[in-house]
C-alpha positions as CSV (number, residue, x, y, z in Angstrom):
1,X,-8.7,7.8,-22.4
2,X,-10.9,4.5,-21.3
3,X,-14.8,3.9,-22.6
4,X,-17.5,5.4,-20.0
5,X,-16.9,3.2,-17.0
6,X,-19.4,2.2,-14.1
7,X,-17.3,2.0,-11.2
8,X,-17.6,0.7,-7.4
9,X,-15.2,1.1,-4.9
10,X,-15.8,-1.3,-1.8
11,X,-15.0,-0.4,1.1
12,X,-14.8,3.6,0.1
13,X,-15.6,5.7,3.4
14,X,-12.6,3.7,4.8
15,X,-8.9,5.5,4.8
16,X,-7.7,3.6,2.0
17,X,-11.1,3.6,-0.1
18,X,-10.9,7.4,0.6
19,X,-7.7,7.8,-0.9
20,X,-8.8,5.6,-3.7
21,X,-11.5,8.1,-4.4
22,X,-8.9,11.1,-4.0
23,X,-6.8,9.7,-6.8
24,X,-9.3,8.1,-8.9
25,X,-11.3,11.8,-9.1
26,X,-7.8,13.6,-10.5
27,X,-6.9,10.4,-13.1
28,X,-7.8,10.4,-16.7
29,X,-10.3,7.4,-16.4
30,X,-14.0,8.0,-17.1
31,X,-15.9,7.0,-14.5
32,X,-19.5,7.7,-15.6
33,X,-21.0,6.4,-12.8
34,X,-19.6,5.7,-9.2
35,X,-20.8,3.1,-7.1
36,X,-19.2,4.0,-3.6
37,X,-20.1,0.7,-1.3
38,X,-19.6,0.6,2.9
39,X,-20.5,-1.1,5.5
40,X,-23.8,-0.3,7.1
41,X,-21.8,2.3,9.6
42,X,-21.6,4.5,6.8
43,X,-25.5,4.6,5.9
44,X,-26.8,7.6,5.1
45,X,-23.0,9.2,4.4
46,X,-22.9,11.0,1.1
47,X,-19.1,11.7,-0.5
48,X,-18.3,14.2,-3.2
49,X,-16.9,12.6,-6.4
50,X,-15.8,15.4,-9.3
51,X,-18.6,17.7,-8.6
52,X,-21.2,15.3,-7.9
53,X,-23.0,14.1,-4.5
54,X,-22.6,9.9,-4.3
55,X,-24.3,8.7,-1.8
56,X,-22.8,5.4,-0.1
57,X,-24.4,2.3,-0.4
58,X,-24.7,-0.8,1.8
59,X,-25.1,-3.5,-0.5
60,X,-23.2,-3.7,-4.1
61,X,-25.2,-4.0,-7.0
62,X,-24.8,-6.9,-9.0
63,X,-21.7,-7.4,-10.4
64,X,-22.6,-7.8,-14.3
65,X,-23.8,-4.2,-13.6
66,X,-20.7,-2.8,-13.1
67,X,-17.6,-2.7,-15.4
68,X,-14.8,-2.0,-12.4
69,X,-14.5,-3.1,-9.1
70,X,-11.7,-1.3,-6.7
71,X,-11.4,-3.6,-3.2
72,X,-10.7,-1.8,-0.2
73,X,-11.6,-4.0,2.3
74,X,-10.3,-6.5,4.7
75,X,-9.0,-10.2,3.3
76,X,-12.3,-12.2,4.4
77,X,-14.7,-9.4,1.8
78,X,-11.9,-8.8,-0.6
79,X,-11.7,-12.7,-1.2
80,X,-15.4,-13.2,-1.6
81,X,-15.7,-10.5,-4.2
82,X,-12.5,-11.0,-5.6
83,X,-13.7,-14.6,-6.9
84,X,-17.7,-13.7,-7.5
85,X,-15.7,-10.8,-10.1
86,X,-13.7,-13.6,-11.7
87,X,-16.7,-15.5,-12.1
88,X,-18.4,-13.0,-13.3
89,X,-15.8,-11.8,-15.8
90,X,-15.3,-8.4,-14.2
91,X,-12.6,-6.4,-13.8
92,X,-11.6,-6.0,-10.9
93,X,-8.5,-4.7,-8.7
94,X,-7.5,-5.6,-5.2
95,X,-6.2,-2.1,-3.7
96,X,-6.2,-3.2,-0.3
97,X,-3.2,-5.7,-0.4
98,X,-5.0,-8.7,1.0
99,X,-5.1,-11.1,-1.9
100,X,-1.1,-10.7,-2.2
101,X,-0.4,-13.7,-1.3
102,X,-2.7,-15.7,-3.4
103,X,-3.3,-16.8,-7.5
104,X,-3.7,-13.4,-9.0
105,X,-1.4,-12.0,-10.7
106,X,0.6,-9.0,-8.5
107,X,0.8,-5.9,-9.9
108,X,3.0,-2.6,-9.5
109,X,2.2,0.0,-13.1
110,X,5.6,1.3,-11.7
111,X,7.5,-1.5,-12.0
112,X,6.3,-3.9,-14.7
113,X,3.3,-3.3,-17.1
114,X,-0.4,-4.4,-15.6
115,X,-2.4,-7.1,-17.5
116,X,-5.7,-5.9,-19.4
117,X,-9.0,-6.6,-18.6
118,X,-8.6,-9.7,-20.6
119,X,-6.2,-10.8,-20.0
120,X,-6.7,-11.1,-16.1
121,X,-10.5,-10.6,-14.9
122,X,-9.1,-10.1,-11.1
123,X,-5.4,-8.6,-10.0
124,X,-3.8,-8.1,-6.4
125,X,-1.9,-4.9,-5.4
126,X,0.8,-5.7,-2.7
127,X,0.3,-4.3,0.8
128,X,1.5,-0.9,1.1
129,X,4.6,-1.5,3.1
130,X,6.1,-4.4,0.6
131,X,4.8,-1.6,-2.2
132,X,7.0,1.1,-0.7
133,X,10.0,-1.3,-0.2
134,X,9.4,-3.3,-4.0
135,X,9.7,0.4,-5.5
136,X,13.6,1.1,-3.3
137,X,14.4,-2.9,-4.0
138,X,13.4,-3.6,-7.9
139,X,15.9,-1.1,-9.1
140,X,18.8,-1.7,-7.3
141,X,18.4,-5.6,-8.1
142,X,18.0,-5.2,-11.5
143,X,21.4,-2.9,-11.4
144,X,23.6,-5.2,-9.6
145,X,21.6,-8.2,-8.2
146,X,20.3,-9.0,-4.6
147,X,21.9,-11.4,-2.5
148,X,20.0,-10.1,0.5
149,X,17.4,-7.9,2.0
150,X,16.3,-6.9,5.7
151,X,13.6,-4.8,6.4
152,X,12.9,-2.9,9.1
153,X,9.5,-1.2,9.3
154,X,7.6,1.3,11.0
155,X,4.4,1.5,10.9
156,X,1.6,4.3,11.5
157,X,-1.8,3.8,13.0
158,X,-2.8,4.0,9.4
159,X,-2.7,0.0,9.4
160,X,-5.2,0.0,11.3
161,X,-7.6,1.9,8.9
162,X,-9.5,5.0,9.8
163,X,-10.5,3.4,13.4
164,X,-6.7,3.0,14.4
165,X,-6.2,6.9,13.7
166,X,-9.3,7.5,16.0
167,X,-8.0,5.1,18.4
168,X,-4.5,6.8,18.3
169,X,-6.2,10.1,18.5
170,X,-8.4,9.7,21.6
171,X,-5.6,8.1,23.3
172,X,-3.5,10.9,23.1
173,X,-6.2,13.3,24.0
174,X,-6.9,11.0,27.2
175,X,-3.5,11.2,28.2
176,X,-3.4,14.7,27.7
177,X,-6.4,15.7,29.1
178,X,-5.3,13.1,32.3
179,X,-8.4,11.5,31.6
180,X,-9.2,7.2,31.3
181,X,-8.4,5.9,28.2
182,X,-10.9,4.7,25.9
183,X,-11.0,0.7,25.6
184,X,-7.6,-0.2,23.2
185,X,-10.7,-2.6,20.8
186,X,-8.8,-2.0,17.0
187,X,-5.0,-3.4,18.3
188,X,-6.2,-4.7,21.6
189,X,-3.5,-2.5,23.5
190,X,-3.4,1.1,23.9
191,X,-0.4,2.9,21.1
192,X,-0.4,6.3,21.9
193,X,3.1,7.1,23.0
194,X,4.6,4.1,22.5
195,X,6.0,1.6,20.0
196,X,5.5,-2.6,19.7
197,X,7.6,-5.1,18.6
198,X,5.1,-7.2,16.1
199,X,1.1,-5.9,14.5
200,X,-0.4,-8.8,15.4
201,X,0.5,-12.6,17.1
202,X,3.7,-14.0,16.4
203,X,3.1,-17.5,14.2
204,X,4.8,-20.6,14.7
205,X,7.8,-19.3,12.7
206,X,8.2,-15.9,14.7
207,X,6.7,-13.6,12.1
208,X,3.9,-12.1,12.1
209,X,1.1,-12.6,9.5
210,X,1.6,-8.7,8.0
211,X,5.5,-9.5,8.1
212,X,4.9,-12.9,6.2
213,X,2.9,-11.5,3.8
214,X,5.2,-8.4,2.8
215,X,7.8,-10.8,2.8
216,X,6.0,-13.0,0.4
217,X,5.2,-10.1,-2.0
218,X,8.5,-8.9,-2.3
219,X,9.4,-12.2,-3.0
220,X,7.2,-12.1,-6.2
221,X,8.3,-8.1,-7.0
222,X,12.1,-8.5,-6.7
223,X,14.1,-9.9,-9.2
224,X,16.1,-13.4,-7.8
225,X,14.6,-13.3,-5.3
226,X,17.2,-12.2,-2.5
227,X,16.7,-13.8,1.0
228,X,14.3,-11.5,2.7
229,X,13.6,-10.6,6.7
230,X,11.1,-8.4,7.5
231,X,10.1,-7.0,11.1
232,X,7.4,-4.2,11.5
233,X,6.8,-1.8,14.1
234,X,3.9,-0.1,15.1
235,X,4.9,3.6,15.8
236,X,2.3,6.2,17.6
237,X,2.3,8.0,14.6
238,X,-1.0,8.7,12.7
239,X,-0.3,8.0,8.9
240,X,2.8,6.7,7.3
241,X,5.4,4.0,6.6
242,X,9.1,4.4,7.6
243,X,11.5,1.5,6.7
244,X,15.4,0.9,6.7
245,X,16.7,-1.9,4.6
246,X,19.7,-3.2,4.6
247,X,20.8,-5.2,0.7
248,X,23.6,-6.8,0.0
249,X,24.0,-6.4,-4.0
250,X,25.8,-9.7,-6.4
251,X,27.6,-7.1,-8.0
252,X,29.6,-4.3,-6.7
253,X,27.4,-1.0,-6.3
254,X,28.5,2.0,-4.0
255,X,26.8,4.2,-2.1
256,X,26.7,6.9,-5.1
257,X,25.9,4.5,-7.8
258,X,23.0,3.1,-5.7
259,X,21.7,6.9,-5.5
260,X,21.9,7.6,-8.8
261,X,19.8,4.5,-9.9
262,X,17.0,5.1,-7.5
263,X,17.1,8.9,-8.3
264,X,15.7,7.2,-11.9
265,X,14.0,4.7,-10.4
266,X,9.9,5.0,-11.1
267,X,7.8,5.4,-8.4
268,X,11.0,6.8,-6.4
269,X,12.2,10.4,-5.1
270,X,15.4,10.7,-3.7
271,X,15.7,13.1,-0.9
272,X,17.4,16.2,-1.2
273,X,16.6,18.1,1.7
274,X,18.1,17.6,4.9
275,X,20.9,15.3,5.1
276,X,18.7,12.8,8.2
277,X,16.6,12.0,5.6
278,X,12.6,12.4,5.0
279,X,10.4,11.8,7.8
280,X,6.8,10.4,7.4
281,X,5.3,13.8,7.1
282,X,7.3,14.7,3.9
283,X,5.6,12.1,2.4
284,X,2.4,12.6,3.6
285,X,0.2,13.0,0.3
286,X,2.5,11.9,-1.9
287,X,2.3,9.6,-4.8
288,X,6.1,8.1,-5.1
289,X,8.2,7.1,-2.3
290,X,10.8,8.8,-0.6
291,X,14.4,7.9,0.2
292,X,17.0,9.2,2.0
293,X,20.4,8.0,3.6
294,X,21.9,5.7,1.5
295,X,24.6,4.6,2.4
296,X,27.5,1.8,2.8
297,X,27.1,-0.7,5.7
298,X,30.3,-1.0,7.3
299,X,29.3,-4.7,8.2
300,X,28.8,-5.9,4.8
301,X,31.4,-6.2,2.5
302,X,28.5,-5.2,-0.6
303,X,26.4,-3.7,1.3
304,X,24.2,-0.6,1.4
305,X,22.0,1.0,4.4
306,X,18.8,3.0,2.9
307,X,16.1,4.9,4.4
308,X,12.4,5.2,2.8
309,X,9.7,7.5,3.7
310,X,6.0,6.7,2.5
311,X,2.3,7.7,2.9
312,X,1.4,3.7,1.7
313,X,-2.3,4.2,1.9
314,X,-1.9,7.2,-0.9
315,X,0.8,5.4,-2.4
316,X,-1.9,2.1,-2.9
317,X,-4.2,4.4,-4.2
318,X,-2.3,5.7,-6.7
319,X,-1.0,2.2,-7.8
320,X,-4.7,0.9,-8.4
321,X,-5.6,3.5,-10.0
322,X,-2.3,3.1,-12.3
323,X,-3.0,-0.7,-12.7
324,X,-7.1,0.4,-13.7
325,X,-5.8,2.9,-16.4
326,X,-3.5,0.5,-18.4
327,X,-6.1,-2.4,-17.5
328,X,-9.5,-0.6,-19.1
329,X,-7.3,1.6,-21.9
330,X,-8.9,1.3,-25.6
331,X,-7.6,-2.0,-27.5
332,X,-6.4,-1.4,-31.0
Protein backbone atom coordinates (compact mmCIF):
# COMPACT_ATOMS: atom_id res chain seq x y z
CA UNK A 1 0.00 0.00 0.00
CA UNK A 2 1.47 3.62 -1.13
CA UNK A 3 1.60 6.92 1.43
CA UNK A 4 -1.75 9.19 1.17
CA UNK A 5 -1.44 10.49 -2.34
CA UNK A 6 -2.86 13.81 -3.92
CA UNK A 7 -3.70 12.79 -7.30
CA UNK A 8 -4.88 14.60 -10.71
CA UNK A 9 -5.93 13.09 -13.62
CA UNK A 10 -5.89 15.50 -16.82
CA UNK A 11 -7.97 15.10 -19.15
CA UNK A 12 -10.50 12.91 -16.81
CA UNK A 13 -14.22 13.47 -18.28
CA UNK A 14 -12.64 12.18 -21.54
CA UNK A 15 -12.99 8.20 -22.49
CA UNK A 16 -9.71 7.30 -21.61
CA UNK A 17 -9.48 9.65 -18.35
CA UNK A 18 -12.82 7.92 -17.48
CA UNK A 19 -11.47 4.68 -17.59
CA UNK A 20 -8.42 5.86 -15.73
CA UNK A 21 -10.80 6.82 -13.00
CA UNK A 22 -12.69 3.39 -13.25
CA UNK A 23 -9.47 1.51 -12.54
CA UNK A 24 -7.70 3.83 -10.39
CA UNK A 25 -11.08 3.84 -7.82
CA UNK A 26 -10.83 -0.39 -7.54
CA UNK A 27 -6.67 -0.35 -7.12
CA UNK A 28 -4.91 -0.46 -3.88
CA UNK A 29 -3.34 3.03 -4.21
CA UNK A 30 -4.44 5.78 -1.74
CA UNK A 31 -5.51 8.51 -3.34
CA UNK A 32 -6.43 10.97 -0.52
CA UNK A 33 -7.36 13.63 -2.65
CA UNK A 34 -8.39 13.57 -6.37
CA UNK A 35 -7.82 16.36 -8.54
CA UNK A 36 -10.01 15.47 -11.73
CA UNK A 37 -8.91 18.38 -14.45
CA UNK A 38 -10.95 19.05 -18.07
CA UNK A 39 -11.24 21.25 -20.46
CA UNK A 40 -13.62 24.13 -19.90
CA UNK A 41 -16.50 21.86 -21.81
CA UNK A 42 -16.69 19.98 -18.77
CA UNK A 43 -17.29 23.04 -16.26
CA UNK A 44 -19.54 22.55 -13.80
CA UNK A 45 -19.51 18.44 -14.34
CA UNK A 46 -19.09 16.58 -11.03
CA UNK A 47 -17.80 12.68 -11.24
CA UNK A 48 -18.08 10.16 -8.37
CA UNK A 49 -14.67 8.88 -7.18
CA UNK A 50 -15.06 5.92 -4.25
CA UNK A 51 -17.93 7.40 -2.58
CA UNK A 52 -17.17 10.92 -2.91
CA UNK A 53 -18.57 13.89 -5.24
CA UNK A 54 -15.21 15.50 -7.32
CA UNK A 55 -16.04 18.20 -9.01
CA UNK A 56 -13.96 18.79 -12.30
CA UNK A 57 -11.71 21.52 -12.57
CA UNK A 58 -10.58 23.75 -15.39
CA UNK A 59 -7.26 24.76 -14.51
CA UNK A 60 -4.63 22.30 -12.61
CA UNK A 61 -3.38 23.35 -9.45
CA UNK A 62 0.15 23.86 -9.15
CA UNK A 63 2.15 21.10 -9.74
CA UNK A 64 4.32 21.02 -6.29
CA UNK A 65 0.75 20.58 -4.86
CA UNK A 66 0.21 17.42 -6.12
CA UNK A 67 2.24 14.21 -5.66
CA UNK A 68 0.75 12.24 -9.05
CA UNK A 69 -0.13 13.35 -12.25
CA UNK A 70 -2.11 10.73 -14.70
CA UNK A 71 -2.07 12.45 -18.64
CA UNK A 72 -4.98 11.80 -20.63
CA UNK A 73 -4.82 14.15 -23.06
CA UNK A 74 -3.84 14.87 -26.53
CA UNK A 75 0.29 15.09 -27.51
CA UNK A 76 0.36 19.08 -27.61
CA UNK A 77 -1.06 19.16 -23.43
CA UNK A 78 0.51 15.87 -22.51
CA UNK A 79 3.98 17.34 -23.72
CA UNK A 80 3.61 20.61 -21.88
CA UNK A 81 2.79 19.01 -18.55
CA UNK A 82 4.81 16.11 -19.08
CA UNK A 83 8.09 18.46 -18.96
CA UNK A 84 6.65 21.29 -16.28
CA UNK A 85 6.28 17.60 -13.98
CA UNK A 86 9.90 16.82 -14.76
CA UNK A 87 10.87 20.08 -13.80
CA UNK A 88 9.04 20.11 -11.05
CA UNK A 89 10.16 16.64 -9.76
CA UNK A 90 6.65 15.13 -9.94
CA UNK A 91 5.59 11.99 -10.71
CA UNK A 92 3.94 11.72 -13.28
CA UNK A 93 2.50 9.02 -15.97
CA UNK A 94 1.63 9.48 -19.61
CA UNK A 95 -1.65 7.18 -20.00
CA UNK A 96 -2.65 8.51 -23.13
CA UNK A 97 0.23 7.12 -25.38
CA UNK A 98 1.36 10.36 -26.89
CA UNK A 99 4.89 10.81 -25.47
CA UNK A 100 5.73 7.16 -26.80
CA UNK A 101 7.78 8.18 -29.09
CA UNK A 102 10.01 10.53 -27.13
CA UNK A 103 12.89 10.44 -24.09
CA UNK A 104 10.94 8.93 -21.33
CA UNK A 105 11.34 5.83 -20.46
CA UNK A 106 8.29 3.26 -21.90
CA UNK A 107 6.66 1.39 -19.65
CA UNK A 108 4.41 -1.88 -19.67
CA UNK A 109 4.00 -3.35 -15.45
CA UNK A 110 3.10 -6.45 -17.55
CA UNK A 111 6.02 -6.87 -19.30
CA UNK A 112 9.08 -5.46 -17.50
CA UNK A 113 9.15 -3.74 -14.01
CA UNK A 114 8.19 0.32 -14.01
CA UNK A 115 10.89 2.68 -12.66
CA UNK A 116 10.04 4.45 -9.17
CA UNK A 117 9.31 7.81 -8.56
CA UNK A 118 12.95 8.36 -8.40
CA UNK A 119 14.17 6.98 -10.38
CA UNK A 120 12.15 8.61 -13.39
CA UNK A 121 10.15 11.85 -12.41
CA UNK A 122 8.00 11.48 -15.88
CA UNK A 123 7.22 7.85 -17.88
CA UNK A 124 5.23 7.15 -21.25
CA UNK A 125 2.68 4.36 -21.67
CA UNK A 126 2.54 3.12 -25.30
CA UNK A 127 -0.64 3.78 -27.35
CA UNK A 128 -3.17 1.34 -26.76
CA UNK A 129 -2.99 -0.51 -30.06
CA UNK A 130 1.09 -1.12 -29.83
CA UNK A 131 0.11 -2.04 -25.94
CA UNK A 132 -2.35 -4.76 -27.06
CA UNK A 133 0.13 -6.06 -29.76
CA UNK A 134 3.59 -5.68 -27.26
CA UNK A 135 1.57 -7.93 -24.72
CA UNK A 136 0.89 -11.01 -27.97
CA UNK A 137 4.60 -10.03 -29.35
CA UNK A 138 7.03 -9.90 -26.11
CA UNK A 139 6.41 -13.48 -25.27
CA UNK A 140 6.60 -15.15 -28.25
CA UNK A 141 10.08 -13.24 -28.94
CA UNK A 142 11.51 -14.00 -25.87
CA UNK A 143 10.55 -17.89 -26.59
CA UNK A 144 11.94 -18.25 -29.94
CA UNK A 145 12.96 -14.82 -31.37
CA UNK A 146 11.36 -12.50 -33.94
CA UNK A 147 12.51 -12.22 -37.36
CA UNK A 148 9.37 -10.38 -38.37
CA UNK A 149 6.12 -8.74 -37.49
CA UNK A 150 3.04 -7.33 -39.52
CA UNK A 151 0.25 -5.79 -38.06
CA UNK A 152 -2.88 -5.38 -39.11
CA UNK A 153 -5.28 -3.26 -37.14
CA UNK A 154 -8.67 -2.37 -36.63
CA UNK A 155 -9.68 0.27 -35.02
CA UNK A 156 -12.99 1.53 -33.10
CA UNK A 157 -14.27 5.03 -32.97
CA UNK A 158 -12.72 4.85 -29.60
CA UNK A 159 -9.47 6.57 -31.15
CA UNK A 160 -11.19 9.22 -31.55
CA UNK A 161 -11.98 9.77 -27.79
CA UNK A 162 -15.55 10.24 -26.44
CA UNK A 163 -16.44 12.74 -29.55
CA UNK A 164 -15.68 9.97 -32.17
CA UNK A 165 -18.23 7.49 -30.30
CA UNK A 166 -20.82 10.43 -30.49
CA UNK A 167 -19.87 11.04 -33.92
CA UNK A 168 -20.23 7.31 -34.81
CA UNK A 169 -23.41 7.31 -32.87
CA UNK A 170 -25.32 10.14 -34.48
CA UNK A 171 -24.27 8.96 -37.79
CA UNK A 172 -25.88 5.80 -37.38
CA UNK A 173 -28.92 7.21 -35.98
CA UNK A 174 -29.09 9.67 -39.10
CA UNK A 175 -28.89 6.98 -41.35
CA UNK A 176 -31.36 5.11 -39.67
CA UNK A 177 -33.71 7.60 -39.00
CA UNK A 178 -33.10 8.65 -43.09
CA UNK A 179 -32.26 11.87 -41.70
CA UNK A 180 -28.90 14.40 -42.86
CA UNK A 181 -25.95 13.50 -41.25
CA UNK A 182 -24.42 15.69 -38.76
CA UNK A 183 -21.08 17.44 -40.07
CA UNK A 184 -18.15 14.38 -40.10
CA UNK A 185 -15.79 17.51 -37.66
CA UNK A 186 -13.66 14.67 -35.28
CA UNK A 187 -12.29 12.39 -38.59
CA UNK A 188 -13.34 14.91 -41.23
CA UNK A 189 -15.43 12.00 -43.10
CA UNK A 190 -18.47 10.43 -41.98
CA UNK A 191 -17.54 6.32 -40.40
CA UNK A 192 -20.71 4.91 -39.68
CA UNK A 193 -21.04 1.90 -41.85
CA UNK A 194 -17.99 1.84 -43.31
CA UNK A 195 -14.24 1.19 -43.01
CA UNK A 196 -10.83 3.47 -44.13
CA UNK A 197 -7.75 2.57 -45.20
CA UNK A 198 -5.36 4.98 -42.91
CA UNK A 199 -6.59 7.37 -39.31
CA UNK A 200 -5.18 10.15 -40.48
CA UNK A 201 -2.82 11.67 -43.77
CA UNK A 202 -0.47 9.31 -45.19
CA UNK A 203 3.38 10.89 -44.60
CA UNK A 204 6.03 10.99 -46.99
CA UNK A 205 6.86 7.30 -46.20
CA UNK A 206 3.16 5.99 -46.62
CA UNK A 207 2.34 5.50 -42.95
CA UNK A 208 0.40 7.17 -41.13
CA UNK A 209 1.47 9.17 -37.93
CA UNK A 210 -0.71 6.53 -35.43
CA UNK A 211 0.91 3.62 -37.60
CA UNK A 212 4.52 5.25 -37.20
CA UNK A 213 4.17 5.68 -33.76
CA UNK A 214 2.86 2.08 -32.80
CA UNK A 215 5.49 0.88 -34.92
CA UNK A 216 8.04 2.88 -33.10
CA UNK A 217 6.77 1.54 -29.67
CA UNK A 218 6.90 -1.85 -30.45
CA UNK A 219 10.15 -1.32 -31.61
CA UNK A 220 11.27 -0.33 -27.97
CA UNK A 221 8.78 -3.24 -26.20
CA UNK A 222 9.95 -6.27 -28.39
CA UNK A 223 12.95 -7.91 -27.81
CA UNK A 224 15.46 -7.68 -31.25
CA UNK A 225 13.63 -5.79 -32.52
CA UNK A 226 11.97 -7.80 -35.56
CA UNK A 227 11.20 -5.72 -38.66
CA UNK A 228 7.80 -4.28 -38.11
CA UNK A 229 4.70 -3.11 -40.53
CA UNK A 230 1.81 -1.78 -39.23
CA UNK A 231 -1.43 -0.69 -41.09
CA UNK A 232 -4.68 0.46 -39.08
CA UNK A 233 -8.08 0.52 -39.98
CA UNK A 234 -10.82 2.53 -38.75
CA UNK A 235 -13.84 0.15 -38.29
CA UNK A 236 -17.61 1.63 -37.49
CA UNK A 237 -17.37 0.03 -34.41
CA UNK A 238 -17.85 2.02 -31.14
CA UNK A 239 -14.94 0.78 -28.71
CA UNK A 240 -12.26 -1.63 -29.35
CA UNK A 241 -9.07 -2.86 -31.06
CA UNK A 242 -8.91 -5.95 -33.30
CA UNK A 243 -5.51 -6.85 -34.82
CA UNK A 244 -4.02 -9.88 -36.86
CA UNK A 245 -0.22 -10.26 -36.85
CA UNK A 246 1.54 -12.23 -38.79
CA UNK A 247 5.55 -13.28 -36.90
CA UNK A 248 7.98 -15.02 -38.30
CA UNK A 249 9.95 -16.63 -35.10
CA UNK A 250 14.33 -17.28 -35.24
CA UNK A 251 13.65 -20.36 -33.83
CA UNK A 252 11.24 -23.07 -34.67
CA UNK A 253 7.79 -22.62 -32.61
CA UNK A 254 4.44 -24.33 -33.88
CA UNK A 255 1.17 -23.38 -33.63
CA UNK A 256 0.71 -25.29 -30.18
CA UNK A 257 3.82 -24.19 -28.65
CA UNK A 258 3.02 -20.60 -29.57
CA UNK A 259 -0.44 -21.17 -27.65
CA UNK A 260 0.81 -22.45 -24.75
CA UNK A 261 3.36 -19.58 -24.12
CA UNK A 262 0.83 -16.82 -24.61
CA UNK A 263 -1.69 -18.84 -22.47
CA UNK A 264 1.19 -17.78 -19.68
CA UNK A 265 1.97 -14.85 -21.06
CA UNK A 266 1.00 -11.68 -18.54
CA UNK A 267 -1.36 -9.42 -19.59
CA UNK A 268 -2.75 -12.19 -22.06
CA UNK A 269 -6.00 -14.53 -22.19
CA UNK A 270 -6.14 -17.05 -24.60
CA UNK A 271 -9.48 -17.72 -26.13
CA UNK A 272 -11.27 -20.68 -25.41
CA UNK A 273 -14.63 -20.14 -26.60
CA UNK A 274 -15.56 -20.27 -30.05
CA UNK A 275 -13.14 -21.60 -32.39
CA UNK A 276 -13.41 -17.79 -34.84
CA UNK A 277 -11.87 -16.25 -32.11
CA UNK A 278 -12.92 -13.28 -29.69
CA UNK A 279 -14.56 -10.38 -31.14
CA UNK A 280 -14.18 -6.73 -29.74
CA UNK A 281 -17.17 -7.15 -27.52
CA UNK A 282 -15.54 -10.06 -25.54
CA UNK A 283 -13.09 -7.79 -24.54
CA UNK A 284 -15.04 -4.95 -23.87
CA UNK A 285 -14.11 -4.13 -20.08
CA UNK A 286 -11.48 -6.20 -19.81
CA UNK A 287 -8.07 -5.70 -18.31
CA UNK A 288 -5.74 -8.33 -20.38
CA UNK A 289 -5.92 -8.91 -23.95
CA UNK A 290 -7.50 -11.48 -25.83
CA UNK A 291 -6.25 -13.92 -28.42
CA UNK A 292 -7.59 -16.31 -30.57
CA UNK A 293 -6.64 -18.25 -33.83
CA UNK A 294 -3.20 -19.00 -33.74
CA UNK A 295 -2.13 -20.57 -36.18
CA UNK A 296 0.59 -21.64 -38.88
CA UNK A 297 0.91 -19.38 -41.96
CA UNK A 298 1.12 -21.60 -44.85
CA UNK A 299 3.35 -18.84 -46.56
CA UNK A 300 6.04 -18.72 -44.13
CA UNK A 301 8.22 -21.41 -43.56
CA UNK A 302 8.31 -20.17 -39.41
CA UNK A 303 5.55 -18.52 -39.40
CA UNK A 304 2.43 -18.13 -37.21
CA UNK A 305 -1.07 -16.18 -37.92
CA UNK A 306 -2.73 -14.74 -34.53
CA UNK A 307 -5.70 -12.93 -33.74
CA UNK A 308 -6.04 -10.30 -30.65
CA UNK A 309 -9.12 -8.80 -29.30
CA UNK A 310 -8.80 -5.63 -26.91
CA UNK A 311 -10.78 -2.89 -25.19
CA UNK A 312 -7.16 -0.58 -25.41
CA UNK A 313 -8.65 2.40 -23.76
CA UNK A 314 -9.46 0.02 -20.46
CA UNK A 315 -6.51 -1.83 -21.20
CA UNK A 316 -4.29 1.79 -20.93
CA UNK A 317 -6.00 2.31 -17.85
CA UNK A 318 -5.19 -0.49 -16.17
CA UNK A 319 -1.41 -0.29 -17.31
CA UNK A 320 -1.11 3.28 -15.73
CA UNK A 321 -2.49 2.55 -13.00
CA UNK A 322 -0.10 -0.70 -12.74
CA UNK A 323 2.98 1.48 -13.70
CA UNK A 324 1.54 4.26 -10.53
CA UNK A 325 1.43 1.34 -7.99
CA UNK A 326 4.97 -0.12 -8.43
CA UNK A 327 6.10 3.68 -9.13
CA UNK A 328 4.66 5.40 -5.54
CA UNK A 329 5.07 1.78 -3.46
CA UNK A 330 6.85 2.28 0.16
CA UNK A 331 10.91 2.24 -0.30
CA UNK A 332 12.61 0.02 2.26
Amino acid sequence: MSRPLRVAVVGATGALGTEVLAVLSESALAVAELVAVATDRSLGREIEFRGDVVPVETDLPGLPEVDLVFLCTPAAIALALGAEAEREGIACIDASGTLAAGDPPLVVAALAPPPTAAAATLVATPPGTALACALALAPLARRAGLERAVVQGFEAASHGGRQGIEALYQESIAIFNQAEAPEPEVFGHPVAFDCFPALGEPLASGATQREELCARALARLVEGPPRLAVSLVQVPAFVGFGAVLAVETTRPLDAKQAAEVLACAPGVELWRGDPAGPSLRAAAGRDAVLVGRVRRDPSRESGLLLWLASDVLRLAAANAVQVALARMAPRH
